[in-house]
C-alpha positions as CSV (number, residue, x, y, z in Angstrom):
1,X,-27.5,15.7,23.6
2,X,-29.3,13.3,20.8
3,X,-27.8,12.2,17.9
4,X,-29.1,10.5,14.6
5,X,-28.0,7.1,13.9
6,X,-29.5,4.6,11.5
7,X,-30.6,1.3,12.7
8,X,-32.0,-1.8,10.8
9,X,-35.1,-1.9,10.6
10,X,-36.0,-5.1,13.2
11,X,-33.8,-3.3,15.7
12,X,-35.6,-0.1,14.9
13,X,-39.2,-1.7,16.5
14,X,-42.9,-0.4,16.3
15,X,-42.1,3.2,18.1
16,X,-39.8,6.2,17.0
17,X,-39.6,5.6,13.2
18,X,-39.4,8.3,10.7
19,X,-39.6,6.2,7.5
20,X,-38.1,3.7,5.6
21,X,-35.9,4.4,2.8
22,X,-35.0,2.2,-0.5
23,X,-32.6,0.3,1.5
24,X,-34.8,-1.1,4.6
25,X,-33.1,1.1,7.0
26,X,-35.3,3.6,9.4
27,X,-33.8,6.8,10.8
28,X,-34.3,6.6,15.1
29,X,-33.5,9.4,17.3
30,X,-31.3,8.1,20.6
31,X,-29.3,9.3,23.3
32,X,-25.7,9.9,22.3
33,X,-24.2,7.1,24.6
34,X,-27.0,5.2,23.3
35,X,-26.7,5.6,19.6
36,X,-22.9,4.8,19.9
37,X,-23.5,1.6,22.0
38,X,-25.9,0.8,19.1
39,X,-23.2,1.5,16.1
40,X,-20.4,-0.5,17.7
41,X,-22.8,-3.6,18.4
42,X,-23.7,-3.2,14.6
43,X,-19.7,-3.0,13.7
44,X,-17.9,-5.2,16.2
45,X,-17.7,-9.1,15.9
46,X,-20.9,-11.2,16.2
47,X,-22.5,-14.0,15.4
48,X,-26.3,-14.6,14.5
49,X,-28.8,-16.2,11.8
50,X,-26.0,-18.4,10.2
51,X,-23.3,-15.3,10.0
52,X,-20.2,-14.9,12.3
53,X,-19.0,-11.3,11.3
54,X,-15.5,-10.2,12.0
55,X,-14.7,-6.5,12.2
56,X,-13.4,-3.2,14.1
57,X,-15.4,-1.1,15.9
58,X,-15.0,3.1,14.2
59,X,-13.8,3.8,18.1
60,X,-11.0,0.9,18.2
61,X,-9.9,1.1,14.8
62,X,-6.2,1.6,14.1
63,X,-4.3,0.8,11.4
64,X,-0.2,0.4,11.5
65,X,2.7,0.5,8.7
66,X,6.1,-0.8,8.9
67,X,8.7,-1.7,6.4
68,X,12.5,-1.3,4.7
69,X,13.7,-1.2,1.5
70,X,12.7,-4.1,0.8
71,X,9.1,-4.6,1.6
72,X,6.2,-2.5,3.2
73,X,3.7,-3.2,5.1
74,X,-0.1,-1.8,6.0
75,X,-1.9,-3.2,8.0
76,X,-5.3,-3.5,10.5
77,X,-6.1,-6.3,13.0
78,X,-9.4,-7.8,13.2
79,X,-10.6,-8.9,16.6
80,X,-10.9,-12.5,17.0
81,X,-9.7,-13.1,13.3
82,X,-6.5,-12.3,12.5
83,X,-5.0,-9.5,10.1
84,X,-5.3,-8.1,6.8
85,X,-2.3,-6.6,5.3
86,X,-0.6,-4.9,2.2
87,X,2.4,-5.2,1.0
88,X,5.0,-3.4,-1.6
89,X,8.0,-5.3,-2.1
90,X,11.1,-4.3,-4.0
91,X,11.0,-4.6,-7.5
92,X,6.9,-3.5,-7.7
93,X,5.1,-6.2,-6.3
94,X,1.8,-5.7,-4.8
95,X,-0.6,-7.3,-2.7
96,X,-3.3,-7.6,0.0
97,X,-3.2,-10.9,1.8
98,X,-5.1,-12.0,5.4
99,X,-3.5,-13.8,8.0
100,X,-5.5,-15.8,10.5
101,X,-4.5,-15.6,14.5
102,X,-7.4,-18.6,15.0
103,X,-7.0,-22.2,13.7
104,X,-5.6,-22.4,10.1
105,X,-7.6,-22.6,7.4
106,X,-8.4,-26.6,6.6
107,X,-10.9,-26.5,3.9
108,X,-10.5,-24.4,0.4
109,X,-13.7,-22.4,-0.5
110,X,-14.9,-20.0,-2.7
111,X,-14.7,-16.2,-1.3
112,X,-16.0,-13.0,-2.5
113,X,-14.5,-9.3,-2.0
114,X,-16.6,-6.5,-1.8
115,X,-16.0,-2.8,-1.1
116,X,-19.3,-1.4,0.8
117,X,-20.5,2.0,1.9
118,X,-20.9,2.7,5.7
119,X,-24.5,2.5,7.0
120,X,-24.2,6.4,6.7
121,X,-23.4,6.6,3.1
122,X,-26.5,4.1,2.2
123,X,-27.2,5.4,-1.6
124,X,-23.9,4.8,-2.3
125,X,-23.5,1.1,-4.2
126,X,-21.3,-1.7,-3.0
127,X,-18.4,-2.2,-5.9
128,X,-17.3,-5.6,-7.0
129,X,-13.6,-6.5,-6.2
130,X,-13.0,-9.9,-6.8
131,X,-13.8,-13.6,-6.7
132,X,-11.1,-16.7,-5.4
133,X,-11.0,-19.6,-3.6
134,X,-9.4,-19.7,-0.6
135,X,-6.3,-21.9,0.2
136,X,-5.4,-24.1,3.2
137,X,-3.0,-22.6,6.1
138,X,-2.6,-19.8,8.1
139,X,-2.8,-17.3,5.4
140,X,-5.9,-18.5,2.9
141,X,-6.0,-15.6,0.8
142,X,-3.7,-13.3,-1.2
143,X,-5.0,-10.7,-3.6
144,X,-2.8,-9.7,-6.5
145,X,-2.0,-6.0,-7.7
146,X,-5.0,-4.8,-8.9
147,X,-7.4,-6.2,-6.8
148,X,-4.8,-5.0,-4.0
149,X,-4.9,-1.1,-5.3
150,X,-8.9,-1.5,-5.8
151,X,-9.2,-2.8,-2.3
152,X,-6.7,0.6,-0.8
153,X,-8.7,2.8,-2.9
154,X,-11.6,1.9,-1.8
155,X,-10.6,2.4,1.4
156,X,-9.3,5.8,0.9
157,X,-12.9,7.0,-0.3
158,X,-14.0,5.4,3.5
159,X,-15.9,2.7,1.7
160,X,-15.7,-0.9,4.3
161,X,-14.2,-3.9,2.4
162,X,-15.6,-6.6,3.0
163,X,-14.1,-10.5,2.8
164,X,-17.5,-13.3,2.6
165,X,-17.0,-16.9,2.7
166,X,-18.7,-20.4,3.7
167,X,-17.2,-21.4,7.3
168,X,-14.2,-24.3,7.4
169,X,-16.5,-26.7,9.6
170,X,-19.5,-27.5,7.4
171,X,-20.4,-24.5,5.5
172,X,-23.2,-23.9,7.3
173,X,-22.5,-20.5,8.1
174,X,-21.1,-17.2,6.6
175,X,-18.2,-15.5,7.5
176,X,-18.0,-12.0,7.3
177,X,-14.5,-10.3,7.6
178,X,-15.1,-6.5,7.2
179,X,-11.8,-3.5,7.2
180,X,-12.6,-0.3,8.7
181,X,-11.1,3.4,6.7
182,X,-11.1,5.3,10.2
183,X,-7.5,6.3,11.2
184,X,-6.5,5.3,7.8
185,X,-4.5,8.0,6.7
186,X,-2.0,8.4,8.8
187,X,-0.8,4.9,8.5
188,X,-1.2,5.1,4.8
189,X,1.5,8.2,4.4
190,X,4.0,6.1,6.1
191,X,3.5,3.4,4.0
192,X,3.8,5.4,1.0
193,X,6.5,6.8,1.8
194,X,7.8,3.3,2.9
195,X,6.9,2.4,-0.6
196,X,8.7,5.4,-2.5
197,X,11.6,4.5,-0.9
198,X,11.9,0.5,-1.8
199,X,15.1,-0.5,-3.5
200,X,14.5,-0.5,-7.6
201,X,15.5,-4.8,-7.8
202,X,13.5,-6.9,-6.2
203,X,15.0,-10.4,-4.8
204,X,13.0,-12.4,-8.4
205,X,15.1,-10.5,-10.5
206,X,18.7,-11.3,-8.9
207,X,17.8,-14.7,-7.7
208,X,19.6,-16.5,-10.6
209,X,21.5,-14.7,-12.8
210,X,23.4,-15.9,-16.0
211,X,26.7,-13.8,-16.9
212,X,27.3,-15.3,-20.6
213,X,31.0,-14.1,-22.1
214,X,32.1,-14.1,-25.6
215,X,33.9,-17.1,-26.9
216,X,37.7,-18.1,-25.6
217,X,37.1,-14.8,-23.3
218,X,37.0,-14.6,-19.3
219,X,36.7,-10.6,-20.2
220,X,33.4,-9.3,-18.8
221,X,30.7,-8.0,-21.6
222,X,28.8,-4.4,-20.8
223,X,26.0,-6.7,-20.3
224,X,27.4,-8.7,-18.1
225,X,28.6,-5.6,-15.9
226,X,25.0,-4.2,-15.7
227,X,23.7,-7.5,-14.5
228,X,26.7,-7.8,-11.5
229,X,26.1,-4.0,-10.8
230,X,22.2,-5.0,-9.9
231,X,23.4,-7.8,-8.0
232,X,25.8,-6.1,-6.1
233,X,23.1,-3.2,-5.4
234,X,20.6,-5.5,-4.3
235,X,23.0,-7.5,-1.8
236,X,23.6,-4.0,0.2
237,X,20.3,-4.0,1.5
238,X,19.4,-7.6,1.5
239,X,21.0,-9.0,4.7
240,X,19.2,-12.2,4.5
241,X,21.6,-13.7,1.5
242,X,23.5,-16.2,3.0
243,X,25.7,-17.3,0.0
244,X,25.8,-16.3,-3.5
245,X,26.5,-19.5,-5.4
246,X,28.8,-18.9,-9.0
247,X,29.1,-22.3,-11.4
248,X,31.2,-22.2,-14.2
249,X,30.7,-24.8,-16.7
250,X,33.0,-26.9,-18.7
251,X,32.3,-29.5,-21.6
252,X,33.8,-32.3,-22.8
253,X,34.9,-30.9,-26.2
254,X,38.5,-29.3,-27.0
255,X,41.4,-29.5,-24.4
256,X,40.3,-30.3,-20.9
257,X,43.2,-28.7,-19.4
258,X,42.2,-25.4,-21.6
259,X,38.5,-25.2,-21.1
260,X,38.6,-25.8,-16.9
261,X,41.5,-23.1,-17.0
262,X,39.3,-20.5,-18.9
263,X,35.7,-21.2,-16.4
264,X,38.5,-21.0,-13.5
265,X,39.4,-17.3,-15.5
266,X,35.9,-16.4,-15.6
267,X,35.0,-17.3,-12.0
268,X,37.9,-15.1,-10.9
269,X,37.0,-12.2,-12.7
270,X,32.9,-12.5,-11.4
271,X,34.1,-12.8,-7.8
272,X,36.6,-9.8,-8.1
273,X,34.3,-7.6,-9.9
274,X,31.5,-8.4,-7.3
275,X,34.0,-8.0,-4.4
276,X,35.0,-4.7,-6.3
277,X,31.2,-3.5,-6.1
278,X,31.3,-3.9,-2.1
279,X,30.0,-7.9,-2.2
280,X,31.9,-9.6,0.8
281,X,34.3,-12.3,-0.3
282,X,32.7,-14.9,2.6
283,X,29.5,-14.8,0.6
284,X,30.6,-15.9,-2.3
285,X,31.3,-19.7,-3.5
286,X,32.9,-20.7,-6.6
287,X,32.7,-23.9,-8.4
288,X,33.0,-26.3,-11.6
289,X,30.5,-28.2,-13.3
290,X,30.4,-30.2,-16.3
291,X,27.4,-29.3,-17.9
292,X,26.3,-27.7,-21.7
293,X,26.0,-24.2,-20.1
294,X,29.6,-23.1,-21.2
295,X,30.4,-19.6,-22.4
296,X,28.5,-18.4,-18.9
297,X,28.7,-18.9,-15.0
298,X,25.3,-19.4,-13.2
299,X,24.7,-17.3,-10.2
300,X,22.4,-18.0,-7.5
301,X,21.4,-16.6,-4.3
302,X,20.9,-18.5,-0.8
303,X,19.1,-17.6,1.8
C-alpha cells in the first residue's frame, strides 16, 4: 500500500513531485516501508551542514512520569543527548530543565526555545517560547513556570519543541535538541495527578522559621502555632530532614540568670508542641545563643 509523506524538497529530486507549497516542501508518493524509513531519518539524531540534531523518532517515542508528594516528574529521553524533564514540587514550583547523559556542558551560550509544528501540520506557525543562556554542568538549562507550562502546552496541541544553540567546542555548529508529543498523554495523566496530589508546603517555606513570643512569655502565640503546625505537616512526608535545628536567644540586658531561664522555657514548649504534632524527639536539637534575636527561637531544617 502507498502512503503520502512530505519530504524536503532536495531529498524530493527531479522525479515524482506534485508541487511546492509556501514552505519549500514537495508532496512524494512512496512505499509505506519506504515513506516511514524516510520520516524517522528526518526525526531521529543526525548531523549535517553545521547542525547536529538530537531527537525521538514518532515510533520510539515514550515519555515517563514519576513522583511523591513532594515533587513530580515528566519526562522523555533524547537519544544520544540526555533528558528533558518537568517538574512540580511542593509548594507550586514549576519547571522544565534538560539533563545531559554526554560530557557536561563547559561553555555558557545563548539558546533559543521554540515550539514547531510537525512536517504534517506545515501552515501552522512556530511560536516563540523563550531566550537564555545556558549554564555550565550537567544540567545547562532550567526553564521557569511559564515558559515551563508554554513549553507542556505546546506539547499537548502535538506541536515539537524545540531547544537551538551554538555547540560547546567552537561554535561552529548548531545544536538542535527537539521533544516529541507522541505517547504524551498517558504519561501526562499520571503526572497530573502526581501533581494534584503534592503536599500544600513546600521545603522554601519551612526551611527557616522564626516563632517570635510576646514579652516575659514562653506561651506560644496563635501565630506561632500555625507556623509549628506547617512544619510538623511538612516533616511527615519529608524523610530527607535530618535535624531540625531550634536557637533560642538571649541578650546581655536584665538578669542573666532570668533571660537564659525564659529562652530555656520557650525551647521546651517548641520541642513539646512539635513532638505533640508527631515530630520525633531525635530530630530535634535545642540550643542557646547570645544574639539580638530575643523574644523568638530560630528554626532550621538539615538535610
Amino acid at each position: 500500500m502507498d502512503c503520502m509523506t512530505t519530504v524536503p524538497a532536495a531529498a524530493a529530486g527531479a522525479g515524482g513531485t506534485s508541487g511546492r507549497n509556501h514552505t519549500g516542501y514537495h508532496q512524494m508518493r512512496l512505499p509505506g516501508f519506504a515513506a516511514s524509513l524516510l520520516l524517522s531519518l528526518l526525526l531521529t539524531p543526525a548531523a549535517a551542514g553545521g547542525e547536529l540534531r538530537f531527537g525521538v523518532a514518532p515510533d520510539d517515542s515514550a515519555w515517563s512520569s514519576s513522583g511523591d508528594r513532594l515533587s513530580c516528574h515528566l519526562s522523555q529521553r533524547i537519544p544520544r543527548f540526555g533528558s528533558a524533564r518537568f517538574t512540580s514540587k511542593a509548594g507550586g514550583g514549576f519547571s522544565l530543565s534538560f539533563q545531559l547523559e554526554r560530557e557536561p556542558a563547559r561553555k555558557r551560550r545563548q539558546a533559543r526555545l521554540l515550539a514547531v509544528p510537525p512536517p504534517w501540520r506545515h501552515k501552522t506557525g512556530k511560536v516563540e517560547i523563550a531566550k537564555v543562556t545556558l549554564s555550565t554542568g550537567s544540567t545547562p538549562v532550567t526553564f521557569g513556570r511559564d515558559a515551563a507550562l508554554r513549553t507542556l502546552y505546546e506539547l499537548e496541541k502535538g506541536m515539537s519543541p524545540r531547544l537551538t544553540f551554538r555547540d560547546w567546542a567552537d561554535a561552529r555548529d548548531r545544536i538542535v535538541v527537539t521533544l516529541s508529543a507522541v505517547n504524551l498523554l498517558p504519561a501526562l495523566r499520571r503526572f497530573q495527578e502526581c501533581t494534584a496530589a503534592l503536599h500544600p508546603v513546600g521545603f522554601s517555606e519551612v526551611r527557616e522559621l522564626e516563632i517570635l513570643f510576646d514579652r516575659d512569655s514562653h506561651h506560644l502565640t496563635d501565630k506561632g502555632r500555625a507556623a509549628l503546625d506547617r512544619l510538623a505537616s511538612y516533616l511527615e512526608v519529608d524523610r530527607s530532614i535530618r535535624h531540625v535545628i531550634l536557637n533560642g536567644y538571649t541578650t546581655k540586658s536584665g538578669n542573666r540568670i532570668y533571660n537564659q531561664e525564659l529562652v530555656q522555657l520557650r525551647l521546651d514548649r517548641v520541642q513539646e508542641y512539635l513532638m505533640e504534632r508527631g515530630v520525633p524527639g531525635e530530630l530535634l536539637v535545642a540550643m542557646q545563643r547570645e544574639g539580638k534575636k530575643s523574644r523568638r527561637i530560630r528554626i532550621r531544617l538539615q538535610r
